[in-house]
N, C-alpha and C positions, 0 to 999 in steps of 0.2 A: 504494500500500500504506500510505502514512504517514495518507495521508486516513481510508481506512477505520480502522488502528488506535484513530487519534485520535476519529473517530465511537465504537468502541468504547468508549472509555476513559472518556470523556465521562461517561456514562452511569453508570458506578459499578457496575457488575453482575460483572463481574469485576476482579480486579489482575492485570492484564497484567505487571507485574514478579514475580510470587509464580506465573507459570505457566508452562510449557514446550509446553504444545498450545494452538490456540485454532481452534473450528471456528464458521464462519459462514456463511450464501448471501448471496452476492453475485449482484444481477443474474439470480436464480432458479436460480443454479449451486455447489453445494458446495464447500468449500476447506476446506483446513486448513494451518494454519502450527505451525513450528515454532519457539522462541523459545530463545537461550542467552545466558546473563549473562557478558559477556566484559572484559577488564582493556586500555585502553589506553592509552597515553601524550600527555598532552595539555601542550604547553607551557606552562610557568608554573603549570600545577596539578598536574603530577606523574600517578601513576596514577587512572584515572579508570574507574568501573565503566557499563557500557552493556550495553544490551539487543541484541543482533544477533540477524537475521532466519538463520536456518538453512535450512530448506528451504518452502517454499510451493508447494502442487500442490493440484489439481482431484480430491477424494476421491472414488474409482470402486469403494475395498473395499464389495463388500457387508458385509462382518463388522462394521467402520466405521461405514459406513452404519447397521446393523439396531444397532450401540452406541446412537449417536448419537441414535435414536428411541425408543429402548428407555429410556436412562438420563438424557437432558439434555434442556431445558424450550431452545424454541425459542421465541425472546426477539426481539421487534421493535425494529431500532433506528432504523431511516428507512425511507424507501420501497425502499431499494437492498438495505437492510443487513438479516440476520435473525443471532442471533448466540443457538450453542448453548450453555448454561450446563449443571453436574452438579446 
């Protein structure tokens, strides 16, 4: 998962810290992740703000689905990676 975000990210097409959904194919297979900005305690630096992965699952909603195609440009990031943008 770190690989693909980082493939993401790379790329500049979204900010992955300014979002809470992110949908992509992977491997010819839809997903969608969910992201939440979380507070933790990090020795020597006190609280420290991170990105935690929330839920990631294989997107099967048609409603979803028929969003996804309807509203966001499907964006080429590698041979693996296709990543929906709004």
């Amino acid at each position: 998962m770190k690989e693909i975000l980082e493939d993401i990210d790379k790329h500049n097409l979204v900010d992955i810290e300014k979002r809470e959904k992110i949908s992509f194919i992977y491997k010819a297979k839809i997903y969608t992740i969910w992201i939440q900005k979380a507070t933790i305690q990090k020795k020597g630096k006190g609280n420290v703000e991170i990105l935690r992965l929330k839920t990631f699952y294989p997107l099967e909603d048609e409603i979803e689905l028929q969003d996804l195609a309807e509203n966001h440009k499907n964006i080429l990031i590698n041979h693996e990676i296709n990543l929906f943008i709004p």
